[in-house]
C-alpha positions in Angstrom: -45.1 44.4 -9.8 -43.0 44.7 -6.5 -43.6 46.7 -3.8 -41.7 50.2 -4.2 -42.5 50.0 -8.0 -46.7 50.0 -7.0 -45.3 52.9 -4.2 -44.0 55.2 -6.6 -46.4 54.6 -8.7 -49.6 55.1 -6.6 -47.7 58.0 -5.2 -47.8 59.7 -8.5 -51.3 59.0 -9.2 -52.3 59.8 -6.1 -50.6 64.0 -6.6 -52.3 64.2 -9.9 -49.0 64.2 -12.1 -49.0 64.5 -16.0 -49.0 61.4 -17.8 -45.5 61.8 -18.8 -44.1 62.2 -15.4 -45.9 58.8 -15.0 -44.3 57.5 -18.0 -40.8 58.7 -16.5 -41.6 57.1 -12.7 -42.0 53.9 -14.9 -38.7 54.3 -16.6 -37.2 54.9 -13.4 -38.7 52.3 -12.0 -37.6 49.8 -14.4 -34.1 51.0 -14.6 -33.7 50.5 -10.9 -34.9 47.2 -11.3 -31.7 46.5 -14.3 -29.6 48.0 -11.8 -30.6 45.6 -9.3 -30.7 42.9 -11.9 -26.9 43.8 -12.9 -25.6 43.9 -9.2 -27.1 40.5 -8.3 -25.7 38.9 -11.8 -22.5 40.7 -10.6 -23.0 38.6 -7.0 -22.9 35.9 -8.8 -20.0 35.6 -10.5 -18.3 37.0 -8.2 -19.4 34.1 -5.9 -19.0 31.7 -8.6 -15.2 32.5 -9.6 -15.2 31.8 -5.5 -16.3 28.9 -5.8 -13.9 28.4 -8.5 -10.7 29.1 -6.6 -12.0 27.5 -4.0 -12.3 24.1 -6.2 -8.7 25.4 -7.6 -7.3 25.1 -3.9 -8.5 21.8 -3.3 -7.6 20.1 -6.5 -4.1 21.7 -6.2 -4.3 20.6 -2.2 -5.1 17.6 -2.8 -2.7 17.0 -6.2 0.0 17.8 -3.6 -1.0 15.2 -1.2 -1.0 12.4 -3.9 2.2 13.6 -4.5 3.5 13.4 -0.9 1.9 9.9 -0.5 3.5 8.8 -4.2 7.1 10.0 -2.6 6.7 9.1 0.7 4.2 6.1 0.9 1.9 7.6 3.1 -0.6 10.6 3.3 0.6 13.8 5.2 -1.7 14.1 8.0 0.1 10.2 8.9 3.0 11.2 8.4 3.0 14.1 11.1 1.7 11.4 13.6 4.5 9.5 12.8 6.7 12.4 13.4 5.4 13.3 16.8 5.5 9.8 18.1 9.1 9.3 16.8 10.0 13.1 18.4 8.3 11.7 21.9 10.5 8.8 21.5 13.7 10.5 21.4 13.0 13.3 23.7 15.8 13.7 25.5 18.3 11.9 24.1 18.1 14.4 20.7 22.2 14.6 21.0 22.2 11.3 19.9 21.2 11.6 16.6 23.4 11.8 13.4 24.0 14.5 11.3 22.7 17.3 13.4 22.8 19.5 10.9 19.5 17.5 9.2 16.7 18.1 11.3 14.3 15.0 12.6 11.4 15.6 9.8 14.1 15.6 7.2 15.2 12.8 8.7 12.2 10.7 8.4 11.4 12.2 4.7 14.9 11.1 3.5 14.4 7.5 4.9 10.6 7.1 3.7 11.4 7.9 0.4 14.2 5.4 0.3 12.3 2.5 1.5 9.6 3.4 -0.9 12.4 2.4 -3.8 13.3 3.5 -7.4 15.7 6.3 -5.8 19.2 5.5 -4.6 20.8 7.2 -1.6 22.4 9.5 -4.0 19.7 10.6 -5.7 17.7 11.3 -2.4 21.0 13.2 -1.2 20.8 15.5 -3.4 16.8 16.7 -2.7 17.8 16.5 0.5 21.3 18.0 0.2 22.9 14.9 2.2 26.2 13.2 1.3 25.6 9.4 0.3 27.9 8.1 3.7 25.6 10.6 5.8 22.6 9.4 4.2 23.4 5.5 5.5 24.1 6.9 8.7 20.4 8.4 8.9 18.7 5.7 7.1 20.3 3.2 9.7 19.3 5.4 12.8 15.8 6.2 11.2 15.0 2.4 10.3 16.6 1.3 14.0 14.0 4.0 16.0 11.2 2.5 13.6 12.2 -0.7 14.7 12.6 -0.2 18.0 8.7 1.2 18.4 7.6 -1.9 16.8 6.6 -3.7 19.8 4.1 -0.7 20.2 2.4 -1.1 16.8 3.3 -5.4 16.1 1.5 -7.2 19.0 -1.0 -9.8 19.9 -4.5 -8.6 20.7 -5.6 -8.3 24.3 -7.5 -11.2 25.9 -11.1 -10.3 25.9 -10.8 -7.5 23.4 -14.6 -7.0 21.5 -14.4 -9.4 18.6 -11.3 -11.5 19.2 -11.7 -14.7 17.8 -14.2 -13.8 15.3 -13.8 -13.5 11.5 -16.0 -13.4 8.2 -13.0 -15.0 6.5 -14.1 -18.6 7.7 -16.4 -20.0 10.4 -13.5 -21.5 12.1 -13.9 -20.6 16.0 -10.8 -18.8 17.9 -8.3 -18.1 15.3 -6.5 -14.8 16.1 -4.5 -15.1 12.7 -2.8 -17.0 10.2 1.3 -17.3 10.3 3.4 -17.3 7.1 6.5 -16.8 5.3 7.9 -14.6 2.7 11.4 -14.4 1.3 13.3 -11.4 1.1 15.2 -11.3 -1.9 19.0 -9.7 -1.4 20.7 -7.3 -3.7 23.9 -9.1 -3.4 24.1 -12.6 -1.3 25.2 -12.3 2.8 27.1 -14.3 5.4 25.0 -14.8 8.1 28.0 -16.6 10.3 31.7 -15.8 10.3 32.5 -18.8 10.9 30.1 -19.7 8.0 31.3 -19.4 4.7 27.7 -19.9 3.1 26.4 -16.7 1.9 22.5 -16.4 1.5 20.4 -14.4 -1.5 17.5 -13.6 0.9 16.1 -13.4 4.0 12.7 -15.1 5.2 10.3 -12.7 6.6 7.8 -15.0 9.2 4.7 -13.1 9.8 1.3 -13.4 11.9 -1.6 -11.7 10.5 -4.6 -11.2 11.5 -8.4 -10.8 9.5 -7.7 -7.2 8.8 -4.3 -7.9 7.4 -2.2 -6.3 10.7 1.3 -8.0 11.8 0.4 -9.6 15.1 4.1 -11.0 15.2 7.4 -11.1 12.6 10.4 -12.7 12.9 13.2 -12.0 10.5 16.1 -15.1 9.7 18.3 -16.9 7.1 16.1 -19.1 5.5 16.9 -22.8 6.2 18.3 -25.2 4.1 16.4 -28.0 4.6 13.6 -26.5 3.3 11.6 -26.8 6.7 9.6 -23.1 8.1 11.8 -21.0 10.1 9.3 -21.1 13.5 11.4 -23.3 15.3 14.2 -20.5 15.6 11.9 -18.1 16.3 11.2 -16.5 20.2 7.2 -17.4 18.9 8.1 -21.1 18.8 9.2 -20.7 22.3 6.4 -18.4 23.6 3.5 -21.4 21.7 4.9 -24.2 23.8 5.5 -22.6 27.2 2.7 -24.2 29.2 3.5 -22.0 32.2 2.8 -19.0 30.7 1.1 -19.3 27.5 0.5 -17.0 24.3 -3.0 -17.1 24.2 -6.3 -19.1 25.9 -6.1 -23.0 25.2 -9.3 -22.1 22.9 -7.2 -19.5 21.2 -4.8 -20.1 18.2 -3.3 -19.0 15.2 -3.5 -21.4 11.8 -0.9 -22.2 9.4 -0.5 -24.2 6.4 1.1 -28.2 6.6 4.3 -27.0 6.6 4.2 -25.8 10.5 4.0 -28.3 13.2 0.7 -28.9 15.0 0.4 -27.5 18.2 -2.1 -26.2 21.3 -2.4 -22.9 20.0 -1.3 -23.4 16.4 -3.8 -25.1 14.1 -2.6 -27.1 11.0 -4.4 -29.5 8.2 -5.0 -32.6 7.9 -2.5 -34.7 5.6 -3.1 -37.9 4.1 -6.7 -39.5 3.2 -9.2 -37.2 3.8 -12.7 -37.4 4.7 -15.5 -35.1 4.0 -15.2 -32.9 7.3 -11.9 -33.2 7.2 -11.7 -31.0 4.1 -13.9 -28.9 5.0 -12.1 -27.8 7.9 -9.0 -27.9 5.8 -10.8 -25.1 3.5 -11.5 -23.1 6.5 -8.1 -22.8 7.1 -6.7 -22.1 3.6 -9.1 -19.2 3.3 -7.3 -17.7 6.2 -4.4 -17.6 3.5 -6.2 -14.5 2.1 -4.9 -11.8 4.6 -1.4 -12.8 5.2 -0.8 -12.7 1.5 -2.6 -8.9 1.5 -0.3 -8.0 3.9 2.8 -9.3 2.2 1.7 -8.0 -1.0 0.8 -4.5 0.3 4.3 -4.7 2.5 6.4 -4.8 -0.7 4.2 -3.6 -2.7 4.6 -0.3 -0.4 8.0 -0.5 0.7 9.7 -2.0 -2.8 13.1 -1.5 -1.5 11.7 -4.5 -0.2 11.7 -6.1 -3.2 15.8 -6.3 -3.5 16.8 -5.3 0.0 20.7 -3.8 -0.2 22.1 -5.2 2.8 25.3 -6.0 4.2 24.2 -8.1 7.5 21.0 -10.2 8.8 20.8 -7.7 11.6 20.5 -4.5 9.3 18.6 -6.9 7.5 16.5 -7.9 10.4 16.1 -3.7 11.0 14.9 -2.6 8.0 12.5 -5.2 7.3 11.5 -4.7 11.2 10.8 -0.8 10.3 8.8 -1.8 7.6 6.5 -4.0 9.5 6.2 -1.2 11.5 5.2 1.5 9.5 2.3 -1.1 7.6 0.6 -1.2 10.9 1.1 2.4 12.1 -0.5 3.4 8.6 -3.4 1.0 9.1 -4.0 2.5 12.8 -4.1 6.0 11.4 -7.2 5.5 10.1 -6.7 7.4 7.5 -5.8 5.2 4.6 -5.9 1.9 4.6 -4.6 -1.2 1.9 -5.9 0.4 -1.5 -6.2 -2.4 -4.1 -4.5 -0.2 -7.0 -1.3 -0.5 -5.2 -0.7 -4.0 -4.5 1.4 -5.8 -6.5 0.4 -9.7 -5.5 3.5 -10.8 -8.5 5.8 -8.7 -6.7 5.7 -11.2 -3.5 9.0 -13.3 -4.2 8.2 -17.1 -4.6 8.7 -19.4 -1.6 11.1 -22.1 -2.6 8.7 -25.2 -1.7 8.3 -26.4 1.7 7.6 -30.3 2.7 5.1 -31.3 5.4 6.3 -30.4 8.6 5.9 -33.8 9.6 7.7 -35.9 7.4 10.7 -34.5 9.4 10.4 -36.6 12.2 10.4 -33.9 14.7 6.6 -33.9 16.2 5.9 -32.7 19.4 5.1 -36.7 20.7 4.6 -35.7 24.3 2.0 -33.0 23.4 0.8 -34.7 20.4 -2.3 -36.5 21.7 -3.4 -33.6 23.7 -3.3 -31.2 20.7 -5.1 -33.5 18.2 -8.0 -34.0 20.4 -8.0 -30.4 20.6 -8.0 -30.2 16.7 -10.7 -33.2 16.8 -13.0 -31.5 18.7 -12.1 -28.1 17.2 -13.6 -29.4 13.7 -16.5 -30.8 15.6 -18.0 -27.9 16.6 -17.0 -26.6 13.4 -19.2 -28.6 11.5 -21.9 -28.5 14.0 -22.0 -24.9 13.4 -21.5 -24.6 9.1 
């Protein structure tokens, strides 16, 4: 019995009241308890149809941003980072851009959507109410700022950074990445040269990668006809032999598969009769083959007018393909989102036309050469010292 019922009752006894009055405070009693009763079941719908809209709201919230990141390849809270960084780019120099009419997040949409694929420029005009020769325009200046910030989001890791040099992928010692190639298929074939007649179906993508799958370096070209990697064209080739000023510490390097020349900084296979250690070490360095195929896969798989790039020339090419690169790392860096597994598409990567060892082409480093495989001997070493 709670407290105001034993009041009111008490208080009745206590005045000498007729048993009926009694019999009525009871009632009373009781029906204020229903009352009570009725509210608080009241409450509590009331708070659970709340809870109901407020589960309503966030399934339809987030419906809507699985939408966004099915259109535009990316969630919504990244893509407003994206547009502020891209806004900070251009500040002052806003009379530059095309079509002033479309304003900058427009912009951006417009150009995300087409590099995510399956929509053509007209189909994306008309969401976006753009005409299909002022939607090349935008894509072009979109894809070329994108580009251009790159070198912001695509670089090499800063000597003494925490944990450079260090992976689960393999116990190899030093390895900042792994460098491969990709071919870019072409929607129609391109000359690179005018002078050329030779026209081209794709375009090789040379990437640096590092354990967690981020570009470290690209390098976009016409893929060579001799069947031989495209690093010796590249500014990287240049930038891993310069002695003066080198890439990275002489303990430092980057690995690739027997199809790239063996140098200081860049560790490569052995070929030819192996013994136990030596492929061992050799393992160590295929395993490395993991991320850079994760971040090929995930580029495409992402960005699948990758997958037959409409081009005209190797430097729009070289742009869009640039952009992309781009955006895979500025996504990662969010923090938000990172490479989920349901969207890669490892068939999608397009078949590398096979490559021959790098040195059967006669063109080893010979000056160097000693240096560097006393490098790699001791680099296995210590390697099996420490497995």
């Amino acid at each position: 019995m709670n407290v105001r019922k034993t009041f009111l009752l008490n208080f009745f006894l206590d005045d000498g009241v007729e048993a009926n009055l009694l019999h009525q405070a009871a009632q009373l009693v009781s029906l204020e308890g229903t009352l009570t009763q009725h509210v608080a079941v009241k409450e509590t719908v009331k708070e659970e149809a709340e809870e109901e809209d407020e589960q309503e709201n966030k399934d339809s919230v987030r419906k809507m941003d699985d939408q966004f990141k099915e259109r535009f390849r990316m969630q919504r809270s990244t893509f407003e980072t994206l547009l502020q960084v891209v806004g900070r780019a251009i500040a002052g120099a806003e009379q530059y851009q095309p079509i002033g009419s479309v304003s900058l997040p427009e912009k951006l949409l417009y150009t995300l959507m087409l590099l995510g694929g399956g929509i053509s420029f007209r189909d994306a005009g008309e969401i976006y109410s753009i005409s299909k020769s002022s939607g090349h325009e935008i894509f072009k200046w979109v894809t070329s700022a994108f580009s251009a910030l790159m070198p912001c989001y695509v670089q090499w890791p800063k000597y003494g950074a925490a944990g450079v040099g260090s992976s689960s992928i393999s116990k190899l010692p030093g390895v900042l990445g792994v460098i491969e190639e990709c071919r870019i298929p072409l929607k129609l074939p391109i000359r690179i040269d005018d002078d050329n007649p030779k026209q081209y179906p794709a375009l090789t993508l040379q990437a640096v990668c590092d354990a967690q799958s981020r570009f470290l370096d690209v390098y976009v070209d016409a893929p060579n006809d001799d069947q031989h990697c495209i690093l010796l064209a590249s500014p990287l080739f240049e930038k891993l032999i310069h002695t003066q000023t080198p890439l990275m510490a002489e303990h430092r390097h980057i690995v690739g598969d027997k199809t790239y020349p063996l140098l200081l900084n860049l560790m490569t296979p052995y070929v030819g009769e192996l013994t136990p250690c030596h492929a061992q070490y050799n393992l160590a360095i295929r395993l490395w083959n993991a991320p850079a195929e994760r971040a090929l896969a995930t580029l495409i798989s992402r960005f699948k007018r990758l997958d037959s790039l409409d081009v005209s020339s190797l430097e729009l090419g070289t742009t869009v393909i640039s952009a992309a690169c781009m955006l895979h790392n500025f996504i990662l860096d969010s923090g938000v989102e990172g490479m989920e597994d349901d969207i890669l598409a490892f068939d999608m990567l397009p078949e590398n036309h096979k490559k021959i060892p790098y040195d059967e082409h006669g063109l080893l480093d010979l000056e160097n050469i000693m240096a560097v495989e006393e490098k790699r001997d001791r680099l296995i070493a210590g390697f099996i010292n420490n497995t």
